[in-house]
N, CA, C and O of each residue as an XYZ file, in Angstrom:
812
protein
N       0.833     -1.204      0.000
C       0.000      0.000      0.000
C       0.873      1.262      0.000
O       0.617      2.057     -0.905
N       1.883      1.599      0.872
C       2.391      2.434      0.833
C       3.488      2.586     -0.257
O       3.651      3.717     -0.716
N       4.279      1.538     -0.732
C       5.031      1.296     -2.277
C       4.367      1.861     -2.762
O       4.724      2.938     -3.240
N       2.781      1.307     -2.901
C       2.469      1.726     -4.411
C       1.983      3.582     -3.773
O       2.228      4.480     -4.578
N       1.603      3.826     -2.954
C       1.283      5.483     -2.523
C       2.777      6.204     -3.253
O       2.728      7.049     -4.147
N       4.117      5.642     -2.629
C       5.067      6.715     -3.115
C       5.389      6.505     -4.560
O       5.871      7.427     -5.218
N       5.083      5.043     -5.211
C       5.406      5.104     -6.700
C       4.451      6.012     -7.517
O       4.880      6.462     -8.579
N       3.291      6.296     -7.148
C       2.484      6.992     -7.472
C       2.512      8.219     -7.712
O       2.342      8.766     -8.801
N       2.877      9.024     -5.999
C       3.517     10.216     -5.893
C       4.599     10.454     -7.040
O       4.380     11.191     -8.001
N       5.924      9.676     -6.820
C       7.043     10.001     -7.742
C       6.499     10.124     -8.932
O       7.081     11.029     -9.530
N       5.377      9.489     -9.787
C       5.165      9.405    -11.130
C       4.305     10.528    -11.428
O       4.213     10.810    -12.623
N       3.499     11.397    -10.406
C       2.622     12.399    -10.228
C       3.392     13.964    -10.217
O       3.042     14.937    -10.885
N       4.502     13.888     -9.283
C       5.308     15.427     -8.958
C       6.251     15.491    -10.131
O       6.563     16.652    -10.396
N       6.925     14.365    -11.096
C       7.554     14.395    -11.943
C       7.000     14.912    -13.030
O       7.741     15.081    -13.999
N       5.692     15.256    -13.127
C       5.193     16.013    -14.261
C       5.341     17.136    -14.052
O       4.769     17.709    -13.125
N       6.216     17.762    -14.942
C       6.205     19.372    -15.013
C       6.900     19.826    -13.613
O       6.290     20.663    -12.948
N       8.193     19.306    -13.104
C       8.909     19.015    -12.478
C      10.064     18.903    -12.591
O      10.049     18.523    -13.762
N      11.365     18.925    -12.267
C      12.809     18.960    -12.895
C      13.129     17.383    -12.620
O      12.300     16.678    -12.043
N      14.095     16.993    -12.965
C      14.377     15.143    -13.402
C      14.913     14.863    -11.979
O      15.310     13.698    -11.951
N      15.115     15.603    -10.541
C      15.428     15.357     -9.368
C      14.018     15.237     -8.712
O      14.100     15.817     -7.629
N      12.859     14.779     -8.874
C      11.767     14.984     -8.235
C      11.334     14.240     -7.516
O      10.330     14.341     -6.812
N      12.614     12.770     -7.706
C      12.143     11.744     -6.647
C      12.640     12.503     -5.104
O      11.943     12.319     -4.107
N      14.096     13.487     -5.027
C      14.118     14.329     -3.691
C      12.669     14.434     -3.102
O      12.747     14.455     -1.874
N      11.345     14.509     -3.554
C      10.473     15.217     -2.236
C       9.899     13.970     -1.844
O       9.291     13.931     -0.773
N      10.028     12.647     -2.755
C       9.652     11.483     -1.942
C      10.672     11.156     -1.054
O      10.240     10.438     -0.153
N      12.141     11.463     -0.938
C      13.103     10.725     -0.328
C      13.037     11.531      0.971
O      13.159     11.217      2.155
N      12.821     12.587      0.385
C      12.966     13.565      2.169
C      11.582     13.770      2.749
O      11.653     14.480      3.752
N      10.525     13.446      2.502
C       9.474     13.479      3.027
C       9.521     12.276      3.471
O       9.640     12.559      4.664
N       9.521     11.204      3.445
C       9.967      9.954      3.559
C      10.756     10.093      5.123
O      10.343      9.668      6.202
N      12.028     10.838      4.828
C      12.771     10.434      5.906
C      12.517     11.651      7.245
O      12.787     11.642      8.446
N      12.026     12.396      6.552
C      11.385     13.162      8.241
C       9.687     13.189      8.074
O       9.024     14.191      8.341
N       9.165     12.044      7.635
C       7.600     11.784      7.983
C       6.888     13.208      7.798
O       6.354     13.769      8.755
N       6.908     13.647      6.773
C       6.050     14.647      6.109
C       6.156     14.437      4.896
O       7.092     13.948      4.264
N       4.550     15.058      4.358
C       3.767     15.130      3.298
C       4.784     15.218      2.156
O       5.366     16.230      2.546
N       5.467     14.850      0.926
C       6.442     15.318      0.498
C       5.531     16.291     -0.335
O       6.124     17.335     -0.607
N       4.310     16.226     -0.785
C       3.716     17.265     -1.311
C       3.362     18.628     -1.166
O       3.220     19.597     -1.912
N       3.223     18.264      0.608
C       3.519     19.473      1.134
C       5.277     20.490      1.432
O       5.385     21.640      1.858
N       6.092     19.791      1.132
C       7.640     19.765      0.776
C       7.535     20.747     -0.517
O       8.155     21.800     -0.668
N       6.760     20.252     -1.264
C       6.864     20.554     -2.752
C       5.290     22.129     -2.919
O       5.272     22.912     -3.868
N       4.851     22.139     -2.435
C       3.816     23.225     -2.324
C       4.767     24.435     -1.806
O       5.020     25.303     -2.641
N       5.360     24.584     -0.402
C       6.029     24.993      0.080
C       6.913     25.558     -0.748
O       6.950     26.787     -0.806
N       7.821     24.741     -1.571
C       8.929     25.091     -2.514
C       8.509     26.186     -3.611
O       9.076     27.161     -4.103
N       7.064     25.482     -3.789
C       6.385     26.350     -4.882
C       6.427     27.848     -4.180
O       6.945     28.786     -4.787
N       6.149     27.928     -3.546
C       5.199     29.125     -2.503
C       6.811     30.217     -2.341
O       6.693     31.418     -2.581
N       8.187     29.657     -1.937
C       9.169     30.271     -1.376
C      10.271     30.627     -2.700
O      10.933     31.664     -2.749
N      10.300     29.745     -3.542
C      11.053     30.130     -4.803
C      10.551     29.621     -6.177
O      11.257     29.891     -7.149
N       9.762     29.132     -6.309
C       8.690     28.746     -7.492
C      10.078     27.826     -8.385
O      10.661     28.019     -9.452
N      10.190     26.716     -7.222
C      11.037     25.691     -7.608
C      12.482     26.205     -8.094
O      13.067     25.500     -8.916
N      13.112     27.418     -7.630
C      14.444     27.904     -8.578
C      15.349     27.917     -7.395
O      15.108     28.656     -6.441
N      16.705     26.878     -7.434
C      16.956     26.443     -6.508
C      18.629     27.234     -6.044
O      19.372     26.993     -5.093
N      18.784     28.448     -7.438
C      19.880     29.201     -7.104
C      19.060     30.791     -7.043
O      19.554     31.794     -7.557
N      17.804     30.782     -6.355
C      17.366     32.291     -6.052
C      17.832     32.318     -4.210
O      17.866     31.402     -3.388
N      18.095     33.581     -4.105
C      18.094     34.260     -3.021
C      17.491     35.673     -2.909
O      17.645     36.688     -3.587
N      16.839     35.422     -1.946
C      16.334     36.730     -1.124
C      16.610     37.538     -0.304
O      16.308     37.215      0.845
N      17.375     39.097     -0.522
C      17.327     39.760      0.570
C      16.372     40.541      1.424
O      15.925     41.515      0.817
N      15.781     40.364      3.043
C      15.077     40.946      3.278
C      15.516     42.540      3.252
O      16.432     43.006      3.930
N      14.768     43.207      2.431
C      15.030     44.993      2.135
C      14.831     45.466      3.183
O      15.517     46.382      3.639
N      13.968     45.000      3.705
C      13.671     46.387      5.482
C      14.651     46.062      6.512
O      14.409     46.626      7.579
N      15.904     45.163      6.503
C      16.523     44.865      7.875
C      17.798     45.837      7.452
O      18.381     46.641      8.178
N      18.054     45.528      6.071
C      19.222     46.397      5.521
C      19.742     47.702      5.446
O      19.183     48.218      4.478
N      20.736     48.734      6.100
C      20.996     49.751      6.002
C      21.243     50.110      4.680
O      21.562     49.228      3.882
N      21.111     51.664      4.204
C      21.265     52.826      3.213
C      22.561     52.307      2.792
O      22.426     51.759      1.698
N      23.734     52.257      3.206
C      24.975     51.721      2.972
C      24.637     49.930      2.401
O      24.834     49.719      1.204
N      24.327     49.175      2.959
C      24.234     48.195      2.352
C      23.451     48.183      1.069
O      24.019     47.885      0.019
N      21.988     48.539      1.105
C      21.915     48.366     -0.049
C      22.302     49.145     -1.245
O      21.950     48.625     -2.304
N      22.911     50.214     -1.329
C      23.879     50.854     -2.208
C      24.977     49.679     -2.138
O      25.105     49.582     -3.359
N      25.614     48.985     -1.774
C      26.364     48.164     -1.783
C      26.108     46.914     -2.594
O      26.962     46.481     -3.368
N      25.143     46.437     -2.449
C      24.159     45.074     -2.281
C      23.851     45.738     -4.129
O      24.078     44.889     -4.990
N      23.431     46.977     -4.585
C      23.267     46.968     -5.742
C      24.524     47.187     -6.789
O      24.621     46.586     -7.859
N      25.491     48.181     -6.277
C      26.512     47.987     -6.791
C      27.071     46.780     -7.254
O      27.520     46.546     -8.376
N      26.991     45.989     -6.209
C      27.639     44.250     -6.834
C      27.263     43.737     -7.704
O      27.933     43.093     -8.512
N      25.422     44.030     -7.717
C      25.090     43.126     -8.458
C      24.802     44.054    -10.156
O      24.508     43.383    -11.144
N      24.895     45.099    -10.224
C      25.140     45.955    -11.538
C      26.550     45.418    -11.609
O      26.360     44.438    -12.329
N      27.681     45.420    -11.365
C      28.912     44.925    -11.818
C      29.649     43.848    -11.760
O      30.870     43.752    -11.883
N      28.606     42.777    -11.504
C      28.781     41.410    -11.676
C      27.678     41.174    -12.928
O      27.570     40.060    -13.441
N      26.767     42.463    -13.429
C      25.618     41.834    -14.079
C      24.819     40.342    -13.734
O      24.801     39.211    -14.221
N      24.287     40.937    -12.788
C      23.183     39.746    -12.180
C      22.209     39.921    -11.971
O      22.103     40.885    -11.213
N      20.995     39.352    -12.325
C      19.889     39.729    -12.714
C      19.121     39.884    -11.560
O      19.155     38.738    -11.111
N      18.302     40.687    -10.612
C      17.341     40.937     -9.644
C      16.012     41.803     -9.793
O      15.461     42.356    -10.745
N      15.841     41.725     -8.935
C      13.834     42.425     -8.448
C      13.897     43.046     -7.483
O      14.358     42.610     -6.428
N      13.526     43.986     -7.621
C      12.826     44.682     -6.052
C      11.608     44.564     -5.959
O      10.879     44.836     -6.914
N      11.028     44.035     -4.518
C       9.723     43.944     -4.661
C       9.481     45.299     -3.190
O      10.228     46.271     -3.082
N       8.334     45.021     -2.262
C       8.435     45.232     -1.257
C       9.403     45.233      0.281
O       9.864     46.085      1.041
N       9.367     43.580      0.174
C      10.233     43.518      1.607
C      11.344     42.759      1.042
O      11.968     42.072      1.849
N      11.738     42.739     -0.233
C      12.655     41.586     -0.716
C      13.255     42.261     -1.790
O      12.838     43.297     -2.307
N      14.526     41.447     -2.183
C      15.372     41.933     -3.348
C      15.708     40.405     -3.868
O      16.442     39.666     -3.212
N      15.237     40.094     -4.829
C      15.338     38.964     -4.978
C      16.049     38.697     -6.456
O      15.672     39.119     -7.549
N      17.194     37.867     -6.145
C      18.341     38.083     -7.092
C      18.586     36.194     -7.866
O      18.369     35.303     -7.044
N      18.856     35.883     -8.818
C      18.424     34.900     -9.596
C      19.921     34.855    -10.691
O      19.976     35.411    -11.788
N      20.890     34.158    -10.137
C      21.973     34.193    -11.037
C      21.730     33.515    -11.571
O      20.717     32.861    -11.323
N      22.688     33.204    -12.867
C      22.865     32.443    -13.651
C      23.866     31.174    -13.731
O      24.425     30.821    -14.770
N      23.996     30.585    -12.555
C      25.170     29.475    -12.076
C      25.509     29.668    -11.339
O      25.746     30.763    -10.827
N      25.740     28.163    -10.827
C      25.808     28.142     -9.005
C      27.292     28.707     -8.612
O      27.483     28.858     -7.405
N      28.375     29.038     -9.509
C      29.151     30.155     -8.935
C      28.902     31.489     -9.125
O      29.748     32.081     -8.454
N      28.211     32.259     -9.667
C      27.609     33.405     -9.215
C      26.770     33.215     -7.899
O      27.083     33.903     -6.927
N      25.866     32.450     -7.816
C      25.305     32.428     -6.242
C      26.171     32.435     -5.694
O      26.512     33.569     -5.355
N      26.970     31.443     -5.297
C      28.192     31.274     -4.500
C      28.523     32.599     -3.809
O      28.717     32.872     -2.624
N      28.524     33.484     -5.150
C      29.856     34.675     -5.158
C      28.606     35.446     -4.518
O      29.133     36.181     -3.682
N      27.271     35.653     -4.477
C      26.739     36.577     -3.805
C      26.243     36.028     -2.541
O      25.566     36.655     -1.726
N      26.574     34.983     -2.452
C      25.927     34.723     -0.561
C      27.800     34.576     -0.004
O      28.111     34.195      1.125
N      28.618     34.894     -0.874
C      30.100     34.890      0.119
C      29.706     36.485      0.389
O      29.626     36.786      1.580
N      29.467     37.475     -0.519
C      29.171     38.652     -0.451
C      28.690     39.630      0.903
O      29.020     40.591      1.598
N      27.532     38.471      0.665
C      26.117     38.699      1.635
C      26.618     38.360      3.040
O      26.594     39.208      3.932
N      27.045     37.196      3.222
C      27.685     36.876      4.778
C      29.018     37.327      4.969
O      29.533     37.002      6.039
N      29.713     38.020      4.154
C      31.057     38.493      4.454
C      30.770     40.091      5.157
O      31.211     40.546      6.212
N      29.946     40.666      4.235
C      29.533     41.626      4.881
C      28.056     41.833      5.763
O      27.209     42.725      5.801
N      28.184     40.881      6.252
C      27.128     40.623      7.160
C      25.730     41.199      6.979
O      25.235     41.944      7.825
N      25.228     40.914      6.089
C      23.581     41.334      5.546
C      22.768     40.326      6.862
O      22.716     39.120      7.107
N      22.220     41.550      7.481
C      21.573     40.385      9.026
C      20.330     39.592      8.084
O      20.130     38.618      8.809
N      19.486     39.446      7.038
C      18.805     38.094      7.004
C      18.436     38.097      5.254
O      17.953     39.027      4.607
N      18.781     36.948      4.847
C      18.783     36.646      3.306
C      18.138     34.927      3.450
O      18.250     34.198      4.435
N      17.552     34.654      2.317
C      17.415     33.579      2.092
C      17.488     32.973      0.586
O      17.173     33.494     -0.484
N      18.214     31.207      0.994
C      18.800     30.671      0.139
C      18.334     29.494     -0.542
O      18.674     28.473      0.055
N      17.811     29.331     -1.369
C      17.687     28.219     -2.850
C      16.360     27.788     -2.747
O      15.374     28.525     -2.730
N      16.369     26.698     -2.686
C      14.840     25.980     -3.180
C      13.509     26.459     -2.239
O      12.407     26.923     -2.531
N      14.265     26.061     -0.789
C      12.913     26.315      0.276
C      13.339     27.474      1.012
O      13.024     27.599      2.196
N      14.216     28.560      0.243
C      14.567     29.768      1.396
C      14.690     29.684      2.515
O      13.853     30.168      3.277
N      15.887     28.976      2.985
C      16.766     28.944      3.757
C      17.606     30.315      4.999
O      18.797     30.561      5.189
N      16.756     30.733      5.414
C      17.063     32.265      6.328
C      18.764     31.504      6.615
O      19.083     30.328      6.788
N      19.684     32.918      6.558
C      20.743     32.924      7.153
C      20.980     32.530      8.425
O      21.966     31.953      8.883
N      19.815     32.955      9.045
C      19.665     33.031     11.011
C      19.855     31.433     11.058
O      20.474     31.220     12.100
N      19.685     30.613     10.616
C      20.216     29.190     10.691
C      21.688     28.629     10.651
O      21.979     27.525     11.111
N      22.589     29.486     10.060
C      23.737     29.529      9.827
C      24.465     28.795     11.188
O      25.446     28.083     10.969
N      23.943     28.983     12.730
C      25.225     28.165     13.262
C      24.608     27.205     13.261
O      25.400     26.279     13.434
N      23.443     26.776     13.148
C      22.827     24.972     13.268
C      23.597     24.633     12.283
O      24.417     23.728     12.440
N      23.482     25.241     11.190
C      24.236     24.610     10.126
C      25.386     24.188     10.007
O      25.683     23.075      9.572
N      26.633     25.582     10.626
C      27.570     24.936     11.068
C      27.830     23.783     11.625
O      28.768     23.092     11.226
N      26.989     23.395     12.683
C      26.659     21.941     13.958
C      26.803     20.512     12.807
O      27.108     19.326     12.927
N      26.403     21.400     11.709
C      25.888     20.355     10.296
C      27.028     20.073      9.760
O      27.320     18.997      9.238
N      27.902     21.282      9.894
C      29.103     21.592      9.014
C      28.555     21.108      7.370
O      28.703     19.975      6.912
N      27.885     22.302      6.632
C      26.453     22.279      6.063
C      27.174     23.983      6.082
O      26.944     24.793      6.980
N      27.745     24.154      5.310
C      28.389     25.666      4.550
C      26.996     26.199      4.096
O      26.101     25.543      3.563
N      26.998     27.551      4.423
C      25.689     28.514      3.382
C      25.656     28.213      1.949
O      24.622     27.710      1.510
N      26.462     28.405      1.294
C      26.902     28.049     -0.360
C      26.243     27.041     -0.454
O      25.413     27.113     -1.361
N      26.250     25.721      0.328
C      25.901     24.254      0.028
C      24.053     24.315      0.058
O      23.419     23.430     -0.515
N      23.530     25.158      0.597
C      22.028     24.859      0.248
C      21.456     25.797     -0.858
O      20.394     26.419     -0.892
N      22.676     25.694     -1.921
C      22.383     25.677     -3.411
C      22.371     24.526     -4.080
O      22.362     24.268     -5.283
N      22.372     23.731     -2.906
C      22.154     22.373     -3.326
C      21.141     21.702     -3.063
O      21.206     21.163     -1.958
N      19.667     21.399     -3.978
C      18.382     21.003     -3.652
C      18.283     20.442     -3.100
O      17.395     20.655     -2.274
N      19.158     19.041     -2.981
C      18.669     17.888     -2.059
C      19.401     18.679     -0.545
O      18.762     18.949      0.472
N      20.399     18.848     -0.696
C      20.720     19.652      0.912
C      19.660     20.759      1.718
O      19.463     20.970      2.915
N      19.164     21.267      0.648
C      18.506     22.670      1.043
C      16.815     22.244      1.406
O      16.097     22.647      2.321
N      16.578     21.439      0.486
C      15.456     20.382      0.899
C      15.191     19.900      2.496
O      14.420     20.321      3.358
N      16.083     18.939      2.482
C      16.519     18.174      3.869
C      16.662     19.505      5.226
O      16.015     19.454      6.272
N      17.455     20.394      4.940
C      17.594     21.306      6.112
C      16.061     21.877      6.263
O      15.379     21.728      7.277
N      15.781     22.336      5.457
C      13.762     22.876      5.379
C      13.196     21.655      6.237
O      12.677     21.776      7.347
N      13.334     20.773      5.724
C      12.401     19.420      5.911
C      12.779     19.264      7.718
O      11.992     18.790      8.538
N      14.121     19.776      8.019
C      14.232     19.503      9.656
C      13.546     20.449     10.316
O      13.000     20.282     11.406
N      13.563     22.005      9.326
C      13.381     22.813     10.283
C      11.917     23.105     10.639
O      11.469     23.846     11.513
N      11.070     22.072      9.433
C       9.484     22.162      9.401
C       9.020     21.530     10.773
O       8.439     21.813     11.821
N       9.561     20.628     10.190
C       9.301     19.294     11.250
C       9.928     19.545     13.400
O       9.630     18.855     14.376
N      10.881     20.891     13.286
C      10.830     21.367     14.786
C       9.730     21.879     14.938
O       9.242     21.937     16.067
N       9.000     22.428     13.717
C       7.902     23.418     13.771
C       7.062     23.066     14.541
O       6.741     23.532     15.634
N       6.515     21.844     13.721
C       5.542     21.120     13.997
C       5.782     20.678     15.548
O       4.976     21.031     16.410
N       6.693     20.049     15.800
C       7.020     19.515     17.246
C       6.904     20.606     18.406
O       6.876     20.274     19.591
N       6.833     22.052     17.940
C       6.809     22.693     19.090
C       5.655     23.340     18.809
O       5.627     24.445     19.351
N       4.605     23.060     18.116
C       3.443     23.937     17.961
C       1.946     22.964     17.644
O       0.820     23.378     17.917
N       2.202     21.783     17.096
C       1.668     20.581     17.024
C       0.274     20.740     16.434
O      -0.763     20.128     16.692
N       0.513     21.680     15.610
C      -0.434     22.383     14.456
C      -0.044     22.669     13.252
O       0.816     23.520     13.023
N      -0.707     21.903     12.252
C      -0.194     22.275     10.706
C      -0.217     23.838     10.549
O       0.807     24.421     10.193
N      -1.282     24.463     10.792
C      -1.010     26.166     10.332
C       0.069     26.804     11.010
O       0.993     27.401     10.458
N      -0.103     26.640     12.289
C       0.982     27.361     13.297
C       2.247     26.573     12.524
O       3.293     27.218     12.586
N       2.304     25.825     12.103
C       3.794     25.078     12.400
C       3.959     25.541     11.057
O       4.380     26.693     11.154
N       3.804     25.130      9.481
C       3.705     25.845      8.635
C       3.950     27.303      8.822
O       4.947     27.697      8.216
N       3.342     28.156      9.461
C       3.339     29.665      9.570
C       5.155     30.073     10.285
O       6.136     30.807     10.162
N       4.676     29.152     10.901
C       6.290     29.231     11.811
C       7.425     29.032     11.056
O       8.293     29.881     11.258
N       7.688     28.193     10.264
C       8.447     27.932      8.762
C       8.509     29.187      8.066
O       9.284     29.231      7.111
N       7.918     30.106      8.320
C       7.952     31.737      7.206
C       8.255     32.817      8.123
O       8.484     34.007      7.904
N       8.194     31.990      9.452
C       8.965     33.479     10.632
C       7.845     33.413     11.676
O       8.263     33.180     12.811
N       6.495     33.567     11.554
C       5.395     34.140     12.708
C       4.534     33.158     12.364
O       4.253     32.931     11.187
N       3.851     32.231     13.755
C       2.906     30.978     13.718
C       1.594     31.994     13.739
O       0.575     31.379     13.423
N       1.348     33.500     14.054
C       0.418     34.000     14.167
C       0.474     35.300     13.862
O       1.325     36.034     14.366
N      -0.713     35.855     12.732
C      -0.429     37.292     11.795
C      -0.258     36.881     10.617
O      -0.160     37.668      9.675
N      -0.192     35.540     10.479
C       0.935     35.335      8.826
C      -0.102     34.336      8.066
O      -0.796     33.480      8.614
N      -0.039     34.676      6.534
C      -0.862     34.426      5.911
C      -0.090     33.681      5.108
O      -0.244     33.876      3.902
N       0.668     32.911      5.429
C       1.564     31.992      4.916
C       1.032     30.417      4.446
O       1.233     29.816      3.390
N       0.487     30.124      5.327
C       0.232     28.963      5.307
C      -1.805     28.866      4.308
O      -2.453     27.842      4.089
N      -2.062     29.826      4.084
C      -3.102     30.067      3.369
C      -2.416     29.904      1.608
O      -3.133     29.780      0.615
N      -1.302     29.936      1.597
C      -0.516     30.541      0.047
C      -0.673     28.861      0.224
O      -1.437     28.069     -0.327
N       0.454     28.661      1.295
C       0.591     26.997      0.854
C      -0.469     26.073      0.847
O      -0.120     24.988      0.383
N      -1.298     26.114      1.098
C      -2.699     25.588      1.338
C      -3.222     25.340     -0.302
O      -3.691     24.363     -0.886
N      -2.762     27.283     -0.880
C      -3.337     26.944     -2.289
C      -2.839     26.313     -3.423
O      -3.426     25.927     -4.434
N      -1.245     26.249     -2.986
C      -0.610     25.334     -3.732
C      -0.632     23.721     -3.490
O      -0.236     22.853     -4.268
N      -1.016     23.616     -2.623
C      -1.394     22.012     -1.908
C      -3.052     21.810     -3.173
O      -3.290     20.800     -3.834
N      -3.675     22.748     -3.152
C      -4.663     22.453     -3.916
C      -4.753     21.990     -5.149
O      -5.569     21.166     -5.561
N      -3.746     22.627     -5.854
C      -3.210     22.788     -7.260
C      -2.956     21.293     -7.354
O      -3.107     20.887     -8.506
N      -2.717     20.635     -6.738
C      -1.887     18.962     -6.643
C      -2.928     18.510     -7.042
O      -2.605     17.718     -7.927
N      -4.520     18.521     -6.894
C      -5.475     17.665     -6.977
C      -5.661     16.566     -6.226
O      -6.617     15.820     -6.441
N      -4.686     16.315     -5.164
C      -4.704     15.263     -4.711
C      -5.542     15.507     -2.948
O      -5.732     14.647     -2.087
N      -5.809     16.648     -2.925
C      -6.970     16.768     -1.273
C      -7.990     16.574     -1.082
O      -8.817     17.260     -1.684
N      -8.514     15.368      0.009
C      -9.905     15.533      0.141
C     -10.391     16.772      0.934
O      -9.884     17.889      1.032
N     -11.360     16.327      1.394
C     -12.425     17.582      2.091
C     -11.415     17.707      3.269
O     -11.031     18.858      3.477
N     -10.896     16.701      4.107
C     -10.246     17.226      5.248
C      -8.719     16.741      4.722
O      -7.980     16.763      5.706
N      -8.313     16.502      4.055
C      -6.775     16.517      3.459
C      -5.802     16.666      4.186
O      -4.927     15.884      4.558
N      -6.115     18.384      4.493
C      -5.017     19.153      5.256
C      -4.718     18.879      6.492
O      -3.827     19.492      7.080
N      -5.799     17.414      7.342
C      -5.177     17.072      8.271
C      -4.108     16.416      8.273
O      -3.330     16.357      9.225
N      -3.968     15.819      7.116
C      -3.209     14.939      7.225
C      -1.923     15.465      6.549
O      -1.338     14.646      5.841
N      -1.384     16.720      6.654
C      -0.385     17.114      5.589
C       0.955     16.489      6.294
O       1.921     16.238      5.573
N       1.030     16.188      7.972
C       2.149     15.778      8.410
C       1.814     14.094      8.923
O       0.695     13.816      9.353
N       3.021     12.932      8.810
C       2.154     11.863      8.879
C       4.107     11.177      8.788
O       5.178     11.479      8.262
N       3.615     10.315      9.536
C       4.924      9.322     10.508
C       4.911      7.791      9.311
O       4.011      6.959      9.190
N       5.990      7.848      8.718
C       6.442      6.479      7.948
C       6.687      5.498      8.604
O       7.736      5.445      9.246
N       5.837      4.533      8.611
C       6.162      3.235     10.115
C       6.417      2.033      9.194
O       6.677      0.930      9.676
C-alpha cells in the first residue's frame, strides 16, 4: 500500500517538475512529512528555482543596499525589487556562490537561500551540520535542512497552520500557510479534510 502510494507520488510530482523529483519522496519519507507538502512549500518560497536568493530589504541599512546593488550591476546579475525583498536569480551556481560569500562576508543580518529559502539566522545549526551557506544551493541539501526545520515546527506547535506559519517566521499574523494551502490544492490530490493529514509518521 504504501510502495504503491510513493510510486504513485514520484510518477505524479515528476510532471512538469525537474528530473530530481524523486528528492520530495526521499525527504518526506525520511522526516515523515507530506512530500507534497515539501513541494507546495517550494512552490510558494522560490517557485522551484533552486539558485534564487532573497534579501530581506527592510533589515538592511542605506549603505548596504547601495552596496548590495553595486555588486550586483557589476557582476551583471539579474534581480527584483519587490516590497520587503530583493530577490536576485543568477545564472550558475558560482555566481550564487559569489553573492551569498558577499552577503555573509559583509554581514547582511537576514537573506534567504535556494529551493525552500533557507534564512541565514540558521547559519550556526548549520555549522553543527558543518552544512556551509553556499551548500544549500544544493536542492537535495537545502530540501533536507527545510524538511528539519518544518518538522521542529511542527514539534513545538503541534499544528499544521501554526507550524507551517512558523516555517515563514510568525505561527500567528501570517498568511503563509493560506498561500501553501493553495498550492497544496493545485496537486489535486486533497480531500475535504486533506489538510489534516499534511504531516504523517512512515512506520
Amino acid at each position: 500500500m504504501l510502495m504503491g502510494r510513493v510510486l504513485w507520488l514520484l510518477v505524479f510530482l515528476a510532471v512538469g517538475a525537474h528530473a530530481a523529483a524523486n528528492i520530495w519522496i526521499r525527504t518526506g519519507e525520511a522526516y515523515g512529512i507530506e512530500p507534497r507538502l515539501l513541494y507546495a512549500i517550494s512552490k510558494v518560497e522560490s517557485n522551484l528555482r533552486p539558485l534564487v536568493i532573497s534579501v530581506n530589504y527592510k533589515k538592511i541599512t542605506k549603505a548596504q543596499e547601495d552596496n548590495l546593488y553595486f555588486m550586483l550591476k557589476n557582476r551583471n546579475i539579474s534581480y527584483n525589487t519587490y516590497s520587503k525583498v530583493v530577490e536576485i536569480e543568477s545564472k550558475n551556481i558560482v555566481e550564487a556562490r559569489g553573492v551569498i560569500d558577499f552577503l555573509d562576508h559583509n554581514r547582511y543580518p537576514s537573506f534567504d537561500i535556494g529551493l525552500m529559502q533557507i534564512n541565514n539566522m540558521h547559519k550556526e545549526m548549520l555549522a553543527g551540520m558543518k552544512i556551509p551557506l553556499h551548500e544549500l544551493l544544493n536542492e537535495s541539501t537545502n530540501l533536507s535542512v527545510a524538511a528539519n526545520i518544518l518538522w521542529e515546527c511542527y514539534k513545538k506547535h503541534r499544528s499544521n497552520d501554526k507550524a507551517i506559519n512558523a516555517y515563514n517566521g510568525s505561527s500567528v499574523g501570517n498568511s503563509y500557510y493560506s498561500k501553501v494551502s493553495a498550492e497544496l490544492r493545485k496537486l489535486l490530490l486533497l480531500h475535504e479534510n486533506g489538510s489534516k493529514r499534511l504531516f504523517y509518521r512512515i512506520i
